[in-house]
N, C-alpha and C positions, 0 to 999 in steps of 0.2 A: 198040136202045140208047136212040130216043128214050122211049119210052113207060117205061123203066126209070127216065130221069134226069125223066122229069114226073113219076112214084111217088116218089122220092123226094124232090120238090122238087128241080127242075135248078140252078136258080138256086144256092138255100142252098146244096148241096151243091159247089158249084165256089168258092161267095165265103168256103165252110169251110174249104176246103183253102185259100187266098190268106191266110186269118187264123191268130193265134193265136203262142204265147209262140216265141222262137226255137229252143227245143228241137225242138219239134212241128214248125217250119217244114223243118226240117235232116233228119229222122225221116221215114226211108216211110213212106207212107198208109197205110191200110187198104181194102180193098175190099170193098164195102157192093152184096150182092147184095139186093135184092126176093124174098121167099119168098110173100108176099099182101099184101093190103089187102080188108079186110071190112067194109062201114056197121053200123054195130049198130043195129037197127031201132030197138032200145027205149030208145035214148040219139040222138034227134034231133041231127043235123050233129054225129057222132061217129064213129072208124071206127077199127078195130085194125089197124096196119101191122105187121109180123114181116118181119124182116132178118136174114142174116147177117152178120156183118164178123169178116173176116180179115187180125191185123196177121202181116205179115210181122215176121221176128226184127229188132230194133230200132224198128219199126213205133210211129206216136202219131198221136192226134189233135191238133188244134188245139183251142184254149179256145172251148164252145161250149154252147148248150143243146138243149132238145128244146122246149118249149110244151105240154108230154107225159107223160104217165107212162110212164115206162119201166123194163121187167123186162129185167133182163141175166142170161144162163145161160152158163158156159162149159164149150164142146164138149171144146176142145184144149187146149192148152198155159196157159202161167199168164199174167192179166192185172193190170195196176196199175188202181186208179181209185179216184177224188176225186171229191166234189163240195166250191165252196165253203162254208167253214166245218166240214167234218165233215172226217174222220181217212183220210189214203189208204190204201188196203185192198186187199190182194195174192190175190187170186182164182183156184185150179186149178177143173179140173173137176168139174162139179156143185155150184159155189157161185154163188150168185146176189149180183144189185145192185139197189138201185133207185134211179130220179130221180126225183124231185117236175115236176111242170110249171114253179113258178119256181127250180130248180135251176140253178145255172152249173157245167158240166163240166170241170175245172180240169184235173184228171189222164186221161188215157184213154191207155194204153199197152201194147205186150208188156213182159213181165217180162223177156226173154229176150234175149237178141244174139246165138242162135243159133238157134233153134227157132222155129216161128210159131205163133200163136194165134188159136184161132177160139170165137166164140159168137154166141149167138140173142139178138137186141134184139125185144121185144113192147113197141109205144109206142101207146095210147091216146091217141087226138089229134082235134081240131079238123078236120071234114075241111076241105078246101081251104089248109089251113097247111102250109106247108114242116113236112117233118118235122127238120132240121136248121137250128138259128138260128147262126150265128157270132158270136162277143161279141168285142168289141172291148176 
Protein backbone atom coordinates (compact mmCIF):
# COMPACT_ATOMS: atom_id res chain seq x y z
CA UNK A 1 0.00 0.00 0.00
CA UNK A 2 2.74 2.18 0.85
CA UNK A 3 4.75 2.11 -2.23
CA UNK A 4 1.41 2.48 -4.34
CA UNK A 5 0.30 5.75 -2.50
CA UNK A 6 4.30 7.01 -3.00
CA UNK A 7 3.59 6.09 -7.08
CA UNK A 8 0.99 7.96 -6.94
CA UNK A 9 2.01 10.87 -4.93
CA UNK A 10 0.36 9.94 -1.38
CA UNK A 11 0.19 13.21 -0.38
CA UNK A 12 -1.80 14.81 -3.58
CA UNK A 13 -3.83 11.92 -3.66
CA UNK A 14 -5.46 12.05 -0.07
CA UNK A 15 -5.58 16.30 0.03
CA UNK A 16 -7.63 15.32 -3.68
CA UNK A 17 -10.04 13.56 -2.13
CA UNK A 18 -10.41 16.50 1.01
CA UNK A 19 -10.88 18.95 -2.18
CA UNK A 20 -13.19 19.94 -4.66
CA UNK A 21 -16.81 21.31 -5.57
CA UNK A 22 -19.50 19.71 -3.21
CA UNK A 23 -20.87 17.47 -5.62
CA UNK A 24 -17.45 15.46 -5.86
CA UNK A 25 -17.25 15.72 -2.14
CA UNK A 26 -20.82 13.84 -1.49
CA UNK A 27 -19.91 11.33 -4.75
CA UNK A 28 -17.84 8.00 -4.28
CA UNK A 29 -14.33 8.01 -5.12
CA UNK A 30 -12.69 6.37 -7.51
CA UNK A 31 -10.16 3.93 -7.17
CA UNK A 32 -6.89 4.74 -8.68
CA UNK A 33 -4.87 1.44 -9.19
CA UNK A 34 -0.86 1.93 -10.33
CA UNK A 35 -0.55 -0.25 -13.60
CA UNK A 36 3.57 1.29 -14.13
CA UNK A 37 5.76 4.05 -14.03
CA UNK A 38 8.65 4.12 -16.63
CA UNK A 39 11.61 7.02 -16.92
CA UNK A 40 11.83 7.72 -20.45
CA UNK A 41 15.51 7.69 -21.04
CA UNK A 42 15.39 10.18 -23.89
CA UNK A 43 13.21 12.86 -22.13
CA UNK A 44 15.55 13.68 -18.89
CA UNK A 45 13.43 13.76 -15.42
CA UNK A 46 10.41 12.62 -17.34
CA UNK A 47 8.51 9.39 -16.82
CA UNK A 48 5.16 7.68 -18.09
CA UNK A 49 2.67 6.72 -15.16
CA UNK A 50 -0.37 4.33 -16.48
CA UNK A 51 -3.40 3.96 -13.91
CA UNK A 52 -6.55 2.60 -13.80
CA UNK A 53 -9.47 4.31 -12.21
CA UNK A 54 -12.60 2.83 -11.45
CA UNK A 55 -15.75 5.09 -10.65
CA UNK A 56 -18.14 3.31 -8.79
CA UNK A 57 -21.95 4.10 -10.18
CA UNK A 58 -22.49 7.66 -9.04
CA UNK A 59 -18.68 7.77 -8.41
CA UNK A 60 -16.54 11.83 -9.23
CA UNK A 61 -13.67 13.35 -8.70
CA UNK A 62 -12.83 16.42 -7.08
CA UNK A 63 -11.63 19.68 -9.02
CA UNK A 64 -8.10 18.95 -9.78
CA UNK A 65 -5.27 18.87 -12.20
CA UNK A 66 -2.33 16.60 -13.35
CA UNK A 67 1.19 18.91 -14.10
CA UNK A 68 0.82 16.26 -17.10
CA UNK A 69 -0.29 15.04 -20.15
CA UNK A 70 -2.66 12.90 -19.83
CA UNK A 71 -4.47 10.20 -22.19
CA UNK A 72 -7.84 8.93 -20.93
CA UNK A 73 -9.32 5.44 -22.72
CA UNK A 74 -12.47 4.01 -21.51
CA UNK A 75 -12.47 0.24 -20.61
CA UNK A 76 -16.23 0.11 -19.10
CA UNK A 77 -19.13 1.90 -18.72
CA UNK A 78 -19.63 5.65 -19.80
CA UNK A 79 -17.70 8.71 -18.33
CA UNK A 80 -18.43 12.50 -18.09
CA UNK A 81 -15.41 14.89 -18.40
CA UNK A 82 -14.42 18.67 -18.55
CA UNK A 83 -11.68 20.48 -18.50
CA UNK A 84 -11.86 24.23 -17.74
CA UNK A 85 -13.09 26.36 -20.48
CA UNK A 86 -13.65 23.39 -23.00
CA UNK A 87 -17.24 21.59 -23.41
CA UNK A 88 -18.14 18.40 -21.06
CA UNK A 89 -17.98 15.40 -22.99
CA UNK A 90 -19.69 11.89 -22.31
CA UNK A 91 -17.32 9.20 -23.09
CA UNK A 92 -18.25 5.10 -23.67
CA UNK A 93 -15.89 2.63 -24.48
CA UNK A 94 -12.93 3.15 -26.67
CA UNK A 95 -13.25 6.94 -26.68
CA UNK A 96 -10.52 8.68 -25.50
CA UNK A 97 -9.70 12.38 -23.58
CA UNK A 98 -6.90 14.50 -23.14
CA UNK A 99 -5.25 17.04 -20.45
CA UNK A 100 -2.94 19.64 -21.27
CA UNK A 101 -0.33 19.80 -18.24
CA UNK A 102 -2.02 23.51 -17.39
CA UNK A 103 -5.32 21.95 -17.62
CA UNK A 104 -7.87 22.17 -14.52
CA UNK A 105 -10.27 19.03 -14.31
CA UNK A 106 -13.46 20.55 -13.65
CA UNK A 107 -15.77 17.50 -14.35
CA UNK A 108 -14.49 13.82 -13.73
CA UNK A 109 -17.49 11.40 -13.29
CA UNK A 110 -19.58 8.06 -13.97
CA UNK A 111 -22.35 8.69 -16.21
CA UNK A 112 -24.19 6.29 -14.48
CA UNK A 113 -26.06 5.72 -11.04
CA UNK A 114 -26.18 2.44 -11.59
CA UNK A 115 -23.35 0.82 -13.38
CA UNK A 116 -19.47 1.54 -12.83
CA UNK A 117 -16.97 2.69 -14.93
CA UNK A 118 -13.49 1.95 -15.65
CA UNK A 119 -10.56 3.25 -17.78
CA UNK A 120 -6.70 3.70 -18.36
CA UNK A 121 -5.09 7.19 -17.54
CA UNK A 122 -1.38 7.43 -19.35
CA UNK A 123 0.05 10.84 -17.72
CA UNK A 124 3.55 11.98 -19.05
CA UNK A 125 4.92 13.77 -16.13
CA UNK A 126 7.78 15.51 -14.30
CA UNK A 127 9.29 12.60 -12.38
CA UNK A 128 9.27 13.36 -8.65
CA UNK A 129 5.76 15.52 -9.08
CA UNK A 130 2.61 14.33 -7.45
CA UNK A 131 0.87 13.03 -10.26
CA UNK A 132 -2.56 14.34 -8.91
CA UNK A 133 -2.59 18.32 -7.96
CA UNK A 134 -5.87 19.32 -6.04
CA UNK A 135 -7.28 23.09 -7.03
CA UNK A 136 -8.76 24.83 -4.74
Amino acid sequence: MTSTLQTLGGAAVLALAATGTSKAQTAPLPTVTPVMAQALADLPGKEALMLTVEYPPGGADPVHRHDAHAFVYVLEGSIVMQVKGGKEVTLTPGQSFYEGPKDVHTVGRNASSTQPAKFVVVLLKKKGVDALLPVK
